[in-house]
N, C-alpha and C positions, 0 to 999 in steps of 0.2 A: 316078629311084629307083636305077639300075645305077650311075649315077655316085658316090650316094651311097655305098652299099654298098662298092664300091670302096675310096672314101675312108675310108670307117669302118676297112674291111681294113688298109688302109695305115697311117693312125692305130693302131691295135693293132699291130701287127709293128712299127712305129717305137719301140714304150712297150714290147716286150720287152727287159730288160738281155739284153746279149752278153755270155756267159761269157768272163771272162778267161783265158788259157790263159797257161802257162809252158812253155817250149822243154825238151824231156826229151833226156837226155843218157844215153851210151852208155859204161859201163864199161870200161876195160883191168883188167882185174883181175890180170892178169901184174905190173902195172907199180903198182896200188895195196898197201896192208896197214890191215888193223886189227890193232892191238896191243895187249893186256894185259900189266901188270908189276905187281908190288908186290913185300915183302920174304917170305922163309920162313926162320923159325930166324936172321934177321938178315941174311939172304941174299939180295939181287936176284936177280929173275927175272923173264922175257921168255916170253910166249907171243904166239902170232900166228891166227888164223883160218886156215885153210886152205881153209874153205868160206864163201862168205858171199856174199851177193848183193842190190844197189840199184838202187834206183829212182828218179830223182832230176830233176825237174821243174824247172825254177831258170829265172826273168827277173829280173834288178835291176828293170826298170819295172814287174814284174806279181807283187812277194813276196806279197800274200795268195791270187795262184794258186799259187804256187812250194810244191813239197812233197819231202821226203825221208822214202823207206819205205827199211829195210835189215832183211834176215833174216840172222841167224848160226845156225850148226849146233857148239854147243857140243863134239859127238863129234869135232868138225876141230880144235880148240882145243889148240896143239902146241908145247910149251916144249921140245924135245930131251931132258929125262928123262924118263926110265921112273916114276919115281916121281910126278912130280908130275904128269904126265900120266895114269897109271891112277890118282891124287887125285881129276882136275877130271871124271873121268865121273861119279865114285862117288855114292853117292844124298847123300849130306848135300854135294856141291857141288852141280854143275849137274847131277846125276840125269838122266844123257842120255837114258835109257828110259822116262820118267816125261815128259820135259818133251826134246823132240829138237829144238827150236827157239827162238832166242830173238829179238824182234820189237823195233825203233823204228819209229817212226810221229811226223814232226815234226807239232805242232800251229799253229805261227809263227816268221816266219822276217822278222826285221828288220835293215833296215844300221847298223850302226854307224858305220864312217869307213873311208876309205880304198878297201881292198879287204876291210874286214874286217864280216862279220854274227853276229847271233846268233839260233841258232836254240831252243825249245823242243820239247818232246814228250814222249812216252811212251814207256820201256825195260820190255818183258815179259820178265823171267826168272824161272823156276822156275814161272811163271805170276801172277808177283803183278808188278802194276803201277805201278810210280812214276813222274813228274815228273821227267824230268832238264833242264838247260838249258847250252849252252857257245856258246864263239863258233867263227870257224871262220872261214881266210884262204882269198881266192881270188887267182890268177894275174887277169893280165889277162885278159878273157873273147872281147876280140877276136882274143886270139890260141889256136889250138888248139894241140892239147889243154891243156884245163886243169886247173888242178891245184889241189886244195882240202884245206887242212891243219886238222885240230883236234888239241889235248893238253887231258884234262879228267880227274877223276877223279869216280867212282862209289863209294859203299860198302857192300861184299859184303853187309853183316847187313841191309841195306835189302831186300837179293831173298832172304833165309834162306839167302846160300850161304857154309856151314862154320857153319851156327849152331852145329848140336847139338857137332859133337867141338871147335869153335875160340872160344867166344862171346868169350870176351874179348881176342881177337883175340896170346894168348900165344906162336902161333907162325907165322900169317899177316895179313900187315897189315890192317886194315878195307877202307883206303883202297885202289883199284887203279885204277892208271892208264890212261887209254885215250889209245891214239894213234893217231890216224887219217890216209893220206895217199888221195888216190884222184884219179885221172887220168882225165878222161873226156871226150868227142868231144859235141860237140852232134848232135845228127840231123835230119835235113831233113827 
């Protein structure tokens, strides 16, 4: 009867799936940027995060364990002028006081070709939540640090930001570009 029991033991623990896990990776944030652009009044412009921080889970052999969490602090959000930087606090943009964080959370993360994936997910700003999807190139992964680029564009009136004073987008674009570069170390 011990023998059994045993075996039955062992049968059960053999029929438990083993979570797949993906290798989590360790930021240079010195050495990354996220970047925002679009036009104003006809006018390219460049801002950058200043603040921001991932979380980033990644195996080529294990993408439905592989995940990318990133938090932005919209108050870090820094184009070098004054104007259009006391703009992007203000309540009808990203209302930093109201809403002092803004969240992606990927939901799938599939290879394309090459070195190149694409991932989906969820972008919270201003608190409302949309579906975004891009792809995104990676360096060789045996070699460190690695380096992972995306260029994708988002649009503003999707999260209500500049509805009320810009809706028809007369003096800043809808469309705003995001650029992403970030450098990061695997961990043991």
């Amino acid at each position: 009867m011990t023998r059994f029991i045993k075996l039955m033991t062992l049968v059960g623990l053999l029929s438990v799936p083993i979570a797949a896990h993906a290798r989590p990776y360790r930021v240079d944030y010195a050495q990354s940027h996220v970047r925002v652009s679009g036009e104003h009044a006809g006018n390219p412009f460049i801002a950058a995060f200043e603040r921001w921080e991932a979380e980033i889970d990644f195996d080529p052999e294990q993408l439905a364990a592989s995940k990318i969490t990133a938090r932005f602090y919209p108050e870090a959000l820094k184009s070098g002028n004054k104007m259009y930087d006391g703009t992007l606090v203000a309540a009808d943009w990203f209302n930093v006081k109201a809403f002092p964080e803004a969240l992606f959370e990927s939901t799938e993360i599939t290879y394309k070709e090459g070195y190149r994936y694409h991932v989906v997910g969820a972008l919270t700003l201003r608190d409302i939540t949309q579906q975004i999807s891009f792809d995104f190139m990676l360096s060789d992964l045996a070699r460190t640090p690695v380096e992972g680029t995306a260029a994708f564009d988002i649009q503003r009136l999707d999260f209500d930001i500049g509805k009320a004073s810009d809706p028809e987008a007369e003096w800043v674009s809808k469309a705003m570009a995001i650029d992403l570069k970030i450098i990061a170390t695997p961990q043991e």
